[in-house]
N, CA, C and O of each residue as an XYZ file, in Angstrom:
788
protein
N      10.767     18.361     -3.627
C       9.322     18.083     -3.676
C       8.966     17.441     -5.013
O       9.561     17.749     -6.045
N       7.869     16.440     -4.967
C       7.626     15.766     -6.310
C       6.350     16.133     -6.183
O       5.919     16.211     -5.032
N       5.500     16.423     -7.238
C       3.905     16.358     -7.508
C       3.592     14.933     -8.260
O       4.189     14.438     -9.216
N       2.369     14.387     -7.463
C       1.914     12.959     -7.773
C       0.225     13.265     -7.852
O      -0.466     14.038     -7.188
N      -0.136     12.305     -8.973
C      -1.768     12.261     -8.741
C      -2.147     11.199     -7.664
O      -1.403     10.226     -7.543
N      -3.140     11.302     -6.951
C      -3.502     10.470     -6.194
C      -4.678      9.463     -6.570
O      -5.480      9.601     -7.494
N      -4.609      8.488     -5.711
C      -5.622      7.126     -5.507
C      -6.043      6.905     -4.574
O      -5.781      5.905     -3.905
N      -7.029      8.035     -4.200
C      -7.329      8.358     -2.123
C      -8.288      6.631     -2.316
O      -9.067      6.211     -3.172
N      -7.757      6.083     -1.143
C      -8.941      4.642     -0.758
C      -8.666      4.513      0.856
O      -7.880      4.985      1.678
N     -10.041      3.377      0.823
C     -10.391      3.277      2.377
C      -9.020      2.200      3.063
O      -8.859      1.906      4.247
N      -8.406      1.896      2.203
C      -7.366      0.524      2.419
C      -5.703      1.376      1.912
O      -5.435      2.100      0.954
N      -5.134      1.027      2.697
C      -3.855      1.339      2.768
C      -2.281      0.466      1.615
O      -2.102     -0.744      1.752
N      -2.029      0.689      1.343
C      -1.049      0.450      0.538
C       0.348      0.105      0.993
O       0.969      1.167      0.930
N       1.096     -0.783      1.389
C       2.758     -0.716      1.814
C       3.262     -0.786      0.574
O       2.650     -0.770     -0.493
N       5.026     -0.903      0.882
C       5.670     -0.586      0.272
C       6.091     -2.501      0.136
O       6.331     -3.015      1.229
N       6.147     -3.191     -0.756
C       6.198     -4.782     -1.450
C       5.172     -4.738     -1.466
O       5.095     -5.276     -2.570
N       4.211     -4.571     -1.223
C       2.660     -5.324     -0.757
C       2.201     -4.882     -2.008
O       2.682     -3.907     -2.586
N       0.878     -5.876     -2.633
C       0.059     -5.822     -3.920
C      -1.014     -5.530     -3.344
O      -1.059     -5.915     -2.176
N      -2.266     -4.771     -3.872
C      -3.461     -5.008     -3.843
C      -4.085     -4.831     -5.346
O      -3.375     -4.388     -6.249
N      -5.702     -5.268     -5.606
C      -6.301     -5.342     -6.492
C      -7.083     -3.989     -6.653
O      -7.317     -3.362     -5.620
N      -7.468     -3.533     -7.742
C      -8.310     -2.582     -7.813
C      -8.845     -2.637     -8.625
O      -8.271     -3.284     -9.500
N     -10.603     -1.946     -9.133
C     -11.382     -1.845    -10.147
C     -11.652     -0.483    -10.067
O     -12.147      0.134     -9.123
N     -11.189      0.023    -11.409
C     -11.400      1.206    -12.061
C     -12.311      1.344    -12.621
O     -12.400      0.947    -13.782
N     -13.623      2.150    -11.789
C     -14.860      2.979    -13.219
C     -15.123      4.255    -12.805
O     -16.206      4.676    -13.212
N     -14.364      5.156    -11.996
C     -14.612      6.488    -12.191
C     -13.248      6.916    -13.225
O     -12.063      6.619    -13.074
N     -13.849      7.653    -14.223
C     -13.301      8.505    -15.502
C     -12.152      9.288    -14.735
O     -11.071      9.357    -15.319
N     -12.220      9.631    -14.018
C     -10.677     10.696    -13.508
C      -9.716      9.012    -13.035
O      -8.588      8.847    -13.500
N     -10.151      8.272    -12.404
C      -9.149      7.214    -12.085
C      -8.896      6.617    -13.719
O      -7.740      6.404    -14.087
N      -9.857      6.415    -14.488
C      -9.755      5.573    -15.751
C      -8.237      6.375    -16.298
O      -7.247      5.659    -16.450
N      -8.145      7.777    -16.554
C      -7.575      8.731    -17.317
C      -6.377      8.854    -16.188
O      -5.518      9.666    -16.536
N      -6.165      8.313    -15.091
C      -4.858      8.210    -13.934
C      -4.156      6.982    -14.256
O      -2.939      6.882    -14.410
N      -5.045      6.026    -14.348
C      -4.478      4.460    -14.762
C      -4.040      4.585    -15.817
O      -2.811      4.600    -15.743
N      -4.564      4.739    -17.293
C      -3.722      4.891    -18.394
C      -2.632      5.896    -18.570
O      -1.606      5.720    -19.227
N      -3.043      7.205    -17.764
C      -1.391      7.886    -18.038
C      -0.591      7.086    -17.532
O       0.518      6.932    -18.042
N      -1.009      6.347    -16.329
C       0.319      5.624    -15.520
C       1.221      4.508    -16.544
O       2.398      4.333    -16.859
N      -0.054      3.921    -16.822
C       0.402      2.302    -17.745
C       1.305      2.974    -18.774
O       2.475      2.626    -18.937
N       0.535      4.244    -19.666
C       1.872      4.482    -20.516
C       2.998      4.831    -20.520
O       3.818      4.536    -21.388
N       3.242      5.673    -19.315
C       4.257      6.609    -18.956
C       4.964      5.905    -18.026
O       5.853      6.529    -17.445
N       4.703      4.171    -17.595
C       5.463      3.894    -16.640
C       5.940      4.389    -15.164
O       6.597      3.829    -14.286
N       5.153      6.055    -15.288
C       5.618      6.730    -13.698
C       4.142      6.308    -12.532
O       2.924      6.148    -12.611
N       4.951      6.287    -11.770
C       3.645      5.520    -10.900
C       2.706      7.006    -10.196
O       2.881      8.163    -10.580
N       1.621      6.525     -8.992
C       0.573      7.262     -8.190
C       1.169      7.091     -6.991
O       1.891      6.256     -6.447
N       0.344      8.757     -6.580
C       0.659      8.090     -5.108
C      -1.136      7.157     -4.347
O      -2.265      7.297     -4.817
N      -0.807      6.464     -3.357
C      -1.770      6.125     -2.520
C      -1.909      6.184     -1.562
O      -1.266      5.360     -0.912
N      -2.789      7.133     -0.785
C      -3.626      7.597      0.105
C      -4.223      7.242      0.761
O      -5.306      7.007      0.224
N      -4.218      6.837      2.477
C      -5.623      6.241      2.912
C      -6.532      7.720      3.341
O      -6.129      8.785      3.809
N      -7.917      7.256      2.957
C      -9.262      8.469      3.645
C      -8.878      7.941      4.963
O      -8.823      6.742      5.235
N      -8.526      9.246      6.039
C      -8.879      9.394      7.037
C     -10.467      9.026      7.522
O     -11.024      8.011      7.940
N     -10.807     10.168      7.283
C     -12.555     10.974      6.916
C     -13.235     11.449      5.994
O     -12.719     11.770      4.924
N     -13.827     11.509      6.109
C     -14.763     12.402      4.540
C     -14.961     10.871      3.355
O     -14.761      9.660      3.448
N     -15.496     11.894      2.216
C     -15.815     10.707      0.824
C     -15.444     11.150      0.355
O     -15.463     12.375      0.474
N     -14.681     10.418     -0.736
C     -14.182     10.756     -2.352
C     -15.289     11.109     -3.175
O     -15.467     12.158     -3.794
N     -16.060     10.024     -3.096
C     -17.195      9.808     -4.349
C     -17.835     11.162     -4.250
O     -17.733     11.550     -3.086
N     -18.500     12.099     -5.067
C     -19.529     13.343     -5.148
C     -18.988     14.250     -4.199
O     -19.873     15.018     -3.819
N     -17.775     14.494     -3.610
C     -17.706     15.453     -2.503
C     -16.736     16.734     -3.202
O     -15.735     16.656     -3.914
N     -17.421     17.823     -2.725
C     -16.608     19.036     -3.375
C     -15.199     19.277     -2.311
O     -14.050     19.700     -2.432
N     -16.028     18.756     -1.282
C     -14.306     18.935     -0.447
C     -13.467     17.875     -0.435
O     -13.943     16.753     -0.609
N     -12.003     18.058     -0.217
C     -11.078     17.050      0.101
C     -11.284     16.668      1.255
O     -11.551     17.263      2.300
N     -11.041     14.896      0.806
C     -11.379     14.330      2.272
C      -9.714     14.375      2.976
O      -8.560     14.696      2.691
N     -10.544     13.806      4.079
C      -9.124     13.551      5.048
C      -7.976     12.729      4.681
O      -8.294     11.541      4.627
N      -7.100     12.889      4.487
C      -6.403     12.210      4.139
C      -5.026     11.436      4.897
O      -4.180     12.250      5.268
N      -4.785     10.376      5.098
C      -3.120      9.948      6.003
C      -2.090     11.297      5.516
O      -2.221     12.167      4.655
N      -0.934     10.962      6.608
C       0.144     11.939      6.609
C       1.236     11.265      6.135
O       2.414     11.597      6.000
N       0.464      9.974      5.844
C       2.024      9.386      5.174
C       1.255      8.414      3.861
O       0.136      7.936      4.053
N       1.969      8.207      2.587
C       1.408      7.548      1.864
C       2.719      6.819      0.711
O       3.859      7.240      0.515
N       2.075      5.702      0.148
C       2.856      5.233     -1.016
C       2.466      5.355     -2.588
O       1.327      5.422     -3.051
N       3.761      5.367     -3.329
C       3.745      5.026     -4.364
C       3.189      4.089     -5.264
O       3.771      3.011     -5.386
N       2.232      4.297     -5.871
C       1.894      2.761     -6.442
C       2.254      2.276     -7.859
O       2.020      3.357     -8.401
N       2.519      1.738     -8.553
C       3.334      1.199    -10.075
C       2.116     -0.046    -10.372
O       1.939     -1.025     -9.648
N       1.489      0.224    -11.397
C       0.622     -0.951    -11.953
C       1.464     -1.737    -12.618
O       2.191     -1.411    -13.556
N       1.263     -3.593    -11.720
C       2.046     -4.488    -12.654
C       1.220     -5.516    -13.123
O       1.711     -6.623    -13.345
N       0.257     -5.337    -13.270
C      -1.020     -6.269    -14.039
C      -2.264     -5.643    -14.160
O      -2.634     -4.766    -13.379
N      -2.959     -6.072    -15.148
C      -4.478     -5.006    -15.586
C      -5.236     -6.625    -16.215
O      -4.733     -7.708    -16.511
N      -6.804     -6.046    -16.217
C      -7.701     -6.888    -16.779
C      -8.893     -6.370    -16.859
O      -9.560     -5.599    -16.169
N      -9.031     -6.935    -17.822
C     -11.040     -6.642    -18.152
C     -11.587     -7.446    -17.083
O     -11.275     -8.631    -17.196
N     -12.296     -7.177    -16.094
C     -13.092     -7.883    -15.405
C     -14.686     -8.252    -15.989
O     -15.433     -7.699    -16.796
N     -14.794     -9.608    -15.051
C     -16.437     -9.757    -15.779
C     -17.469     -9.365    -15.702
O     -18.475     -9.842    -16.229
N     -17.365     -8.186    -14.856
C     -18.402     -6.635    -14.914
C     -18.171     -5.831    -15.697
O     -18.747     -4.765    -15.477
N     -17.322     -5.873    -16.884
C     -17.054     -4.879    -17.258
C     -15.661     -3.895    -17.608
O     -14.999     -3.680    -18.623
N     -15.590     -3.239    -15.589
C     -14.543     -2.588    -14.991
C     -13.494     -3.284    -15.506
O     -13.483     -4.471    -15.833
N     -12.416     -2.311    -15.576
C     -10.956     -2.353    -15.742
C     -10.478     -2.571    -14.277
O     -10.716     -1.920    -13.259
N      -9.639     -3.827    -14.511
C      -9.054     -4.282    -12.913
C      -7.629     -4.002    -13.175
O      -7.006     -4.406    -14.157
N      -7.216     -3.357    -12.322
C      -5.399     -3.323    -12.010
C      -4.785     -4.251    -10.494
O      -5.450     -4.911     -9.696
N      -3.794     -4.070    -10.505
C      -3.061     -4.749     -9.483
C      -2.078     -3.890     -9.382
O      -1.463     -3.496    -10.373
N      -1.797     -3.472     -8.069
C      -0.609     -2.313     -7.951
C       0.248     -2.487     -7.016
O      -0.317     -3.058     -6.083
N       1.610     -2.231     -6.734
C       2.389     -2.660     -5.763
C       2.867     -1.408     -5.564
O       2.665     -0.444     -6.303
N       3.615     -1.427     -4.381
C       3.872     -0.401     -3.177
C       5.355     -0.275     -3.386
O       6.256     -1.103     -3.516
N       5.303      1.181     -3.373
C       6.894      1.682     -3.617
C       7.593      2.365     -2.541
O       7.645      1.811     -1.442
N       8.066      3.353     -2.696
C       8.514      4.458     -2.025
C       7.351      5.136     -1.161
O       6.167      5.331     -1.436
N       8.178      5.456      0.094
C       7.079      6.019      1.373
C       6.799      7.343      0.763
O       7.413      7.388     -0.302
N       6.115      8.482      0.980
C       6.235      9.490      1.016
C       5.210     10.479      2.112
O       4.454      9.826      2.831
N       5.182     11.640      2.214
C       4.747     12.776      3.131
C       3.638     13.351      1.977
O       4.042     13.508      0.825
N       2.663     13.564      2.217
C       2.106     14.912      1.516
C       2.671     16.254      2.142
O       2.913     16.286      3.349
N       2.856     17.211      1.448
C       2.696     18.534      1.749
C       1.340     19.483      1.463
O       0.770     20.084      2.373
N       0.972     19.521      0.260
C      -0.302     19.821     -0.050
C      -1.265     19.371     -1.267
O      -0.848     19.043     -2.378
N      -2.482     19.404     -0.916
C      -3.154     19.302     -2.227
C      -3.897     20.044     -2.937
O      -4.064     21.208     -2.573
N      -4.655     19.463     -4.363
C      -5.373     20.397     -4.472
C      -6.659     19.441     -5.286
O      -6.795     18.232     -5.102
N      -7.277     20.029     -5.934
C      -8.623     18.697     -6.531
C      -8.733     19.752     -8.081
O      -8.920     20.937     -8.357
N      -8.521     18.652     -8.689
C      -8.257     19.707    -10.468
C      -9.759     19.223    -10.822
O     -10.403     18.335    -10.263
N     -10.154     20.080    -11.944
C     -11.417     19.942    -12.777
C     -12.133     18.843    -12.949
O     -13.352     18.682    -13.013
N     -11.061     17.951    -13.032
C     -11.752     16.424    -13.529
C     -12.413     15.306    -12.140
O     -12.809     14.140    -12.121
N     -12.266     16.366    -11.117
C     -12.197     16.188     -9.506
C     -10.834     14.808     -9.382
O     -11.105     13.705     -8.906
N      -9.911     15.046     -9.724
C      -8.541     14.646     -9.364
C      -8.131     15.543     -8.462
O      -8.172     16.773     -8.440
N      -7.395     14.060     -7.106
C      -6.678     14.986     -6.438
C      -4.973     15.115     -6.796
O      -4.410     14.081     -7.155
N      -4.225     16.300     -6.700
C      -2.958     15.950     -6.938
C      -2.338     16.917     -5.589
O      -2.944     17.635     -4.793
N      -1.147     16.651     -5.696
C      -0.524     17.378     -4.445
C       1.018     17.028     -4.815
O       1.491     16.341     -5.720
N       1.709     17.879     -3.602
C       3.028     18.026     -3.708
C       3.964     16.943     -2.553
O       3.804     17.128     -1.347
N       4.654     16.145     -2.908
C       4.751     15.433     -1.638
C       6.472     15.303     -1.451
O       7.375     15.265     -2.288
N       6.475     15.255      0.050
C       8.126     14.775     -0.010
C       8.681     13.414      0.227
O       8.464     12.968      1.354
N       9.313     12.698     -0.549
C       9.516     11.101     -0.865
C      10.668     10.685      0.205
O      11.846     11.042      0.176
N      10.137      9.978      1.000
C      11.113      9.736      2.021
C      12.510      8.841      1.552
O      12.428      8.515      0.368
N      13.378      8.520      2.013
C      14.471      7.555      1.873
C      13.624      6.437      1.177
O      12.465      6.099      1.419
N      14.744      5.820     -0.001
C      13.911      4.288     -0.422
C      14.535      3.350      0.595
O      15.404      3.937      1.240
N      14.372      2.084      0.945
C      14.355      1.350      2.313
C      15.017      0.453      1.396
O      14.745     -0.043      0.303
N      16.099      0.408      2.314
C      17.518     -0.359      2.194
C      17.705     -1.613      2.625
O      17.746     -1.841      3.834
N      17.864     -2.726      1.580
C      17.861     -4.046      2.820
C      18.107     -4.436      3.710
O      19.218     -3.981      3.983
N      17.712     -5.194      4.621
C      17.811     -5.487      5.682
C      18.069     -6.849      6.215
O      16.976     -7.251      6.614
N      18.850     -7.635      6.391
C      19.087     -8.612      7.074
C      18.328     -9.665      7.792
O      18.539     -9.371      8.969
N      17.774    -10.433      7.787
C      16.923    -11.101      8.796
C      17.474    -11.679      9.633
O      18.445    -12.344      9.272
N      17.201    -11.679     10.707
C      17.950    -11.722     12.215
C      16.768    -13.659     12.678
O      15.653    -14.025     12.306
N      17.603    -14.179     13.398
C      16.919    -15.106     14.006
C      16.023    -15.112     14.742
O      15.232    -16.054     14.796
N      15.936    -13.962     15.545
C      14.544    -13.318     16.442
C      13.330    -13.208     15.478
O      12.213    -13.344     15.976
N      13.442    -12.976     14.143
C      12.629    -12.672     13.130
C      11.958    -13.810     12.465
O      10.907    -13.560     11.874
N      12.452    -15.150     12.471
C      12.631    -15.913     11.800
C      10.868    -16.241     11.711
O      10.258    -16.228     10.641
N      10.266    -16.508     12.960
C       8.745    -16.454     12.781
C       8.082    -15.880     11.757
O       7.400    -16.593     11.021
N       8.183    -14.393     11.529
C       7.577    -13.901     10.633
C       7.705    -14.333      9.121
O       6.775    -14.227      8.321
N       9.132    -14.901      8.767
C       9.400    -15.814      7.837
C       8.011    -16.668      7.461
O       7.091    -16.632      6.643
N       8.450    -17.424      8.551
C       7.209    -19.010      8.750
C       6.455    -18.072      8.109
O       6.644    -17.758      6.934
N       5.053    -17.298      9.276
C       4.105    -17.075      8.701
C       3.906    -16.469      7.469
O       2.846    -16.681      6.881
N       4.767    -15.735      6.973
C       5.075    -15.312      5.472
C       4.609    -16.737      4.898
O       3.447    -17.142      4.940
N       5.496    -17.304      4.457
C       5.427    -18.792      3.766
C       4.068    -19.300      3.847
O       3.447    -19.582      2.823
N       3.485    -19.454      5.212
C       2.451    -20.094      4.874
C       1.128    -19.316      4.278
O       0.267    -19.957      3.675
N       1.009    -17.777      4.498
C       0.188    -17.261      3.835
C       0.410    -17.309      2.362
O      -0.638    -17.156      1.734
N       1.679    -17.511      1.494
C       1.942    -17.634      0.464
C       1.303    -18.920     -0.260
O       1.651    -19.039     -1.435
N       0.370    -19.967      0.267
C       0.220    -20.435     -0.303
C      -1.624    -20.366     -0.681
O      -2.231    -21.073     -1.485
N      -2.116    -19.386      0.113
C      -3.805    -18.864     -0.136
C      -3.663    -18.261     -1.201
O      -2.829    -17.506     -1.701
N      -5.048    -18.923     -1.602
C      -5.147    -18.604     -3.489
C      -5.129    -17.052     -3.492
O      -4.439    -16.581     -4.396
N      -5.634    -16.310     -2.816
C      -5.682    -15.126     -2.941
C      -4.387    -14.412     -3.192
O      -4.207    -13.507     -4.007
N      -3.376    -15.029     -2.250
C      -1.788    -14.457     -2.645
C      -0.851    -14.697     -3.891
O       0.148    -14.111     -4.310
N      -1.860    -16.235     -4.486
C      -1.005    -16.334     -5.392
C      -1.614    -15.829     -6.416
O      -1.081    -15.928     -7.521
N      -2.816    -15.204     -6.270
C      -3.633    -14.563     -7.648
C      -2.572    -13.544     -7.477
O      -2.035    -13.525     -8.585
N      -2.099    -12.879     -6.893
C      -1.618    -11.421     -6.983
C      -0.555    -11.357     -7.578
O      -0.232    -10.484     -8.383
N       0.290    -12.593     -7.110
C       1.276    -12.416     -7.023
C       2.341    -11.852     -6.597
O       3.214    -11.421     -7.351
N       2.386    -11.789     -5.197
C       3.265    -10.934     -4.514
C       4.722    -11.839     -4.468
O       4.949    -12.890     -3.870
N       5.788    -10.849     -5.508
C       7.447    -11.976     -5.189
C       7.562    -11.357     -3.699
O       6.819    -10.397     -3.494
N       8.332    -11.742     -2.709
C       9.017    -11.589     -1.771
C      10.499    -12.117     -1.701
O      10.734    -13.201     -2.236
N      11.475    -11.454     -1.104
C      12.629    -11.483     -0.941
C      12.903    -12.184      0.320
O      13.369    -11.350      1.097
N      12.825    -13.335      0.874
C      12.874    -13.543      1.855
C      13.914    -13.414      3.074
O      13.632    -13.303      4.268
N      15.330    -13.461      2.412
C      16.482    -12.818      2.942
C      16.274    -11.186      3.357
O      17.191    -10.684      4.006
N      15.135    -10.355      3.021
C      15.244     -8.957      3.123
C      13.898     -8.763      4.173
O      12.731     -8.975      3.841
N      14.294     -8.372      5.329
C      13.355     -8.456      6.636
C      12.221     -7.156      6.553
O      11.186     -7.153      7.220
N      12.699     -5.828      5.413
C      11.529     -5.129      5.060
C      10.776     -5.454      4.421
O       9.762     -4.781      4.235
N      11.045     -6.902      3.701
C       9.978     -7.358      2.285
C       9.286     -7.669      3.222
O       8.245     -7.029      3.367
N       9.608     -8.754      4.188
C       8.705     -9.701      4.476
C       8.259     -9.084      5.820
O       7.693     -9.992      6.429
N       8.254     -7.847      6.634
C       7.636     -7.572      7.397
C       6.143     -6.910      6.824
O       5.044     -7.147      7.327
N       6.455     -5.847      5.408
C       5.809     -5.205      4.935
C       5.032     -5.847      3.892
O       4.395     -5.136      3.115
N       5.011     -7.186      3.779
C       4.238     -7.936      2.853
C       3.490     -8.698      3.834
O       2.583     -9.407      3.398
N       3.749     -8.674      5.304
C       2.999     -9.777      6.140
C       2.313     -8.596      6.799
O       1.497     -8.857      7.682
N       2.616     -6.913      6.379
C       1.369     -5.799      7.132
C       0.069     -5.908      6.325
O      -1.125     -6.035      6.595
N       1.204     -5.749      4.651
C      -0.092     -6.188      3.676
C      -1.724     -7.135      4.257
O      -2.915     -6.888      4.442
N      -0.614     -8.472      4.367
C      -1.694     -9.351      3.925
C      -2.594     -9.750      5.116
O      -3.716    -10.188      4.861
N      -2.246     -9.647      6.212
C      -2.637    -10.008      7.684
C      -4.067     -9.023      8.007
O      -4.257     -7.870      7.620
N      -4.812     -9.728      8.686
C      -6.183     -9.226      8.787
C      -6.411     -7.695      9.905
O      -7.265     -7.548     10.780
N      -5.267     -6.676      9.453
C      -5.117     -5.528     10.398
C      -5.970     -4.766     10.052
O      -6.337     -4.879      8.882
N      -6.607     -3.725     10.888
C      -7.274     -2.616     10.826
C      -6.178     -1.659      9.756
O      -4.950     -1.742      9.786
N      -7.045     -0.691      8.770
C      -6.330     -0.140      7.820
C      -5.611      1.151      8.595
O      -4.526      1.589      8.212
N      -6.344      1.716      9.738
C      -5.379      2.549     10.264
C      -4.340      2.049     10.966
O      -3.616      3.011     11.220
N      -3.714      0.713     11.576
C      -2.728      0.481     12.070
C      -2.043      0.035     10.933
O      -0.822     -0.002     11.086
N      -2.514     -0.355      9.709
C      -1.348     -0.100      8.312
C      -0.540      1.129      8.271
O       0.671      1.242      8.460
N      -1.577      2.197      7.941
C      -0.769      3.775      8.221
C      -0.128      3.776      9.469
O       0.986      4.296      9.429
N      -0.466      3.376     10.512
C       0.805      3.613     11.802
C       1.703      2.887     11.302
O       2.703      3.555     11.038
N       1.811      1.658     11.016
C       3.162      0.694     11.119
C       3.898      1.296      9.612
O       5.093      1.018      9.505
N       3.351      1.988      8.606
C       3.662      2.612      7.453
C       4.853      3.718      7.837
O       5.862      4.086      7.237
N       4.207      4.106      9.234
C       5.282      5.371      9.322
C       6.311      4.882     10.594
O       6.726      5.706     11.409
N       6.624      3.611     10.650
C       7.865      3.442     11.576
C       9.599      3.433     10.386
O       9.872      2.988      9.271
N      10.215      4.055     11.273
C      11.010      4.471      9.898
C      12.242      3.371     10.592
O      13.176      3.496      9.800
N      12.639      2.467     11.570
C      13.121      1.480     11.613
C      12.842     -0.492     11.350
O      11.818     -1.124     11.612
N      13.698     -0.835     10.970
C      13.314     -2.375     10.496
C      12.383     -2.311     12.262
O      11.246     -2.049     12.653
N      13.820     -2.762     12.930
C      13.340     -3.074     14.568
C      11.942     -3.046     15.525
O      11.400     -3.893     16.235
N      11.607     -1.509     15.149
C      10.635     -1.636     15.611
C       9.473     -1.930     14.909
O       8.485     -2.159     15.606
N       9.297     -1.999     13.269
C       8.366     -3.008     12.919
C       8.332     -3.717     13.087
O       7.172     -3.986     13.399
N       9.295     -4.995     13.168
C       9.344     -6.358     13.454
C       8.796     -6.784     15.250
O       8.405     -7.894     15.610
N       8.935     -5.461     16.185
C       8.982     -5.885     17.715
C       7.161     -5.646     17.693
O       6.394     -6.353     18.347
N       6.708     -4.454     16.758
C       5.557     -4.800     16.540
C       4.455     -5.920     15.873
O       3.360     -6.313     16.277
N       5.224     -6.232     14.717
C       4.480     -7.188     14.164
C       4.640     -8.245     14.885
O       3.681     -9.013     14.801
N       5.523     -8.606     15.600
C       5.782    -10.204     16.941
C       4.257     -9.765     17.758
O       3.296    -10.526     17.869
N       4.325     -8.448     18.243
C       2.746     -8.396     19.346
C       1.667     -8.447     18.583
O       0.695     -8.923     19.168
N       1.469     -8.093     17.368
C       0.217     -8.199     16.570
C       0.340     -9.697     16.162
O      -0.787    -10.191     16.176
N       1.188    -10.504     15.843
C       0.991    -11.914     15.525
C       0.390    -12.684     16.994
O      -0.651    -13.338     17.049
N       1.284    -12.435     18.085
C       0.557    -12.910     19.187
C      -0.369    -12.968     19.439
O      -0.872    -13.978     19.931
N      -1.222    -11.461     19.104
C      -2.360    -10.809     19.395
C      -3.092    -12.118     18.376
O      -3.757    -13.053     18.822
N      -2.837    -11.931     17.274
C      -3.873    -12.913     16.421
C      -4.066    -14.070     16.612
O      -5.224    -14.479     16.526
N      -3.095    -14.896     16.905
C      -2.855    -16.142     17.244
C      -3.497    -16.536     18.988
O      -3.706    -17.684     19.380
N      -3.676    -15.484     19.677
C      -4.516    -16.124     21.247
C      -3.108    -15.728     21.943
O      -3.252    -15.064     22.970
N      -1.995    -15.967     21.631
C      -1.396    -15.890     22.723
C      -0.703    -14.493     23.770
O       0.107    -14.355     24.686
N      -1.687    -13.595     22.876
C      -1.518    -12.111     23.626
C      -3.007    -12.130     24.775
O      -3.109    -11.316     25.693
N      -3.874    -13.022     24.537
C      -4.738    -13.147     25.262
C      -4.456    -13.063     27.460
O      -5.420    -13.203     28.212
C-alpha cells in the first residue's frame, strides 16, 4: 500500500496524457509545491458526485485513479499558478481520509506499470489520428511526447485528447489489456467520425 495526496477533479487523468491546471486553493497551492520539490508525484481522482469546494464530506470519488508528476508550471495572467501534469502509474484507492487543511489523502494500491506494447497493423489508424491531433495548438502548448512505436502511449494519449465523456475516461482507465482498449477506441473513433451511425 502507498499513501498519496490527492487532486480530486471533474476531468480524468491517463497514464501519457497531459492536462493543464490552475492552482488557487491553499491546500492544492501547499500539494503542488511539496510535489515540485520533492519530485514525488499526486494521485488524480475523478469526482464521481458530491463537491470538493466548501464540503465537509468526501465526495465521490472513481475506483481507479492516476499518478500525476508536474512537468511545467507558470504564473498565469490572472494571477493563479498554472501547472501541467502528466499521467503515471494506474492505481486503486483503498481508503481516505480529509486532513485539517481539508486535503484529501488516502491509501492506495498501485497497479502494474504498463509495459510496452507493440503496434499491430489493425492499430495503425489510431496512429494516423494521433498524428493529426498532434498538430492543434492546444497539443503542442502541452506538449505531450508520444512514443509512437508503443500502442499504450498512443491509445492513452488519443483517450486523453479526444472529445470523450470524463466517465468513459475512467472506464477505458480501468481496461487492464492493450487489446481491448484499442477494439474500443476503433468503436469510439467510428462513433465520432459518422461511421458508427
Amino acid at each position: 500500500m502507498t499513501e498519496l495526496a490527492f487532486f480530486p477533479l471533474s476531468a480524468a487523468l491517463v497514464p501519457y496524457g497531459r492536462m493543464p491546471l490552475q492552482i488557487f486553493e491553499q491546500r492544492y497551492l501547499e500539494l503542488v509545491k511539496s510535489s515540485m520539490r520533492s519530485g514525488e508525484p499526486f494521485g488524480m481522482l475523478r469526482i464521481e458526485r458530491g463537491g470538493e469546494v466548501g464540503s465537509a464530506r468526501l465526495p465521490e470519488l472513481a475506483d481507479i485513479g492516476t499518478l500525476a508528476s508536474i512537468v511545467d508550471w507558470d504564473q498565469l495572467d490572472n494571477g493563479l499558478l498554472g501547472v501541467t501534469v502528466e499521467g503515471g502509474q494506474r492505481f486503486r484507492p483503498l481508503e481516505f481520509w480529509r486532513e485539517e487543511s481539508g486535503l484529501i489523502r488516502g491509501q492506495v494500491e498501485l497497479l502494474p506499470p504498463l509495459e510496452p506494447a507493440a503496434m499491430i497493423d489493425a492499430w495503425e489508424p489510431m496512429r494516423t489520428v494521433l498524428q493529426g491531433l498532434e498538430a492543434h495548438p492546444h497539443v503542442q502548448r502541452i506538449g505531450m511526447p508520444v512514443d509512437m512505436s508503443d500502442a499504450w502511449q498512443v491509445a492513452y494519449s488519443l483517450v486523453q485528447l479526444l472529445p470523450l465523456e470524463e466517465e468513459l475516461k475512467v472506464e477505458l482507465l480501468s481496461l487492464m489489456a492493450i487489446e481491448e482498449l484499442m477494439r474500443e477506441l476503433d468503436l469510439l473513433l467510428n462513433a465520432l467520425s459518422g461511421e458508427g451511425q
